[in-house]
C-alpha positions in Angstrom: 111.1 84.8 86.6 110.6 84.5 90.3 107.8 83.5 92.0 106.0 85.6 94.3 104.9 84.7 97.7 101.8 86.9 99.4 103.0 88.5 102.5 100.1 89.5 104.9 100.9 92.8 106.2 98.9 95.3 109.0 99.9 98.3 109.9 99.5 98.9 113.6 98.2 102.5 115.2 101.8 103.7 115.5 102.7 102.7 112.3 99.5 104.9 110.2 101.3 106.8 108.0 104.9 105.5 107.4 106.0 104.2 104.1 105.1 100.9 103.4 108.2 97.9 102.8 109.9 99.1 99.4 112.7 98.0 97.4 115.1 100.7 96.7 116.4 99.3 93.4 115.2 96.1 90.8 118.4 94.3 92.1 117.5 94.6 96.7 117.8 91.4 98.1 115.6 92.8 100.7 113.0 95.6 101.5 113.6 98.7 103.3 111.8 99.5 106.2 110.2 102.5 108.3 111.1 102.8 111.9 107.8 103.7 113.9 109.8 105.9 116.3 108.2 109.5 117.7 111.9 110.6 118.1 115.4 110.0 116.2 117.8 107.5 118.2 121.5 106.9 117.7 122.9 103.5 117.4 126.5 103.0 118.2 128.8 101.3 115.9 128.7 97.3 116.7 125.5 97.9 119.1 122.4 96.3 118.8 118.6 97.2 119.3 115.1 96.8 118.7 113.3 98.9 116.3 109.8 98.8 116.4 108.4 99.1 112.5 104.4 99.5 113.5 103.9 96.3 111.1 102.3 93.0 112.2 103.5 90.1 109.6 102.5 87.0 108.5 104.9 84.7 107.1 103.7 82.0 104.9 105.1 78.8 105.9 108.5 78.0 104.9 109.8 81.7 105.0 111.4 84.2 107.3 111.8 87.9 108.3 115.3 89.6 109.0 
């Protein structure tokens, strides 16, 4: 069994509305999230950018986001 850590999690103005961090299946490493975009973008193959997810975080100590 796995211990579970409490995540503190806002949802800012933009953000009202969009799903909330799921995982898709019993076996994610990782939750999915929402892009808190107002229109669809296109990311290139090997480019990077920001994506704003409308979600303030706070981390206990010891842990990170990715």
């Amino acid at each position: 069994m796995t211990d579970k850590v409490k995540i503190e999690l806002t949802p800012m103005e933009h953000a009202v509305g969009l799903n909330l961090p799921t995982y898709a299946t019993e076996q994610s490493a990782g939750m999915d999230l929402t892009a808190a975009l107002e229109e669809a973008i296109e990311i290139d193959a090997g480019e990077r950018m920001l994506i704003p997810t409308g979600l303030a975080i706070a981390l206990p100590q010891g842990y990170e986001a990715q």
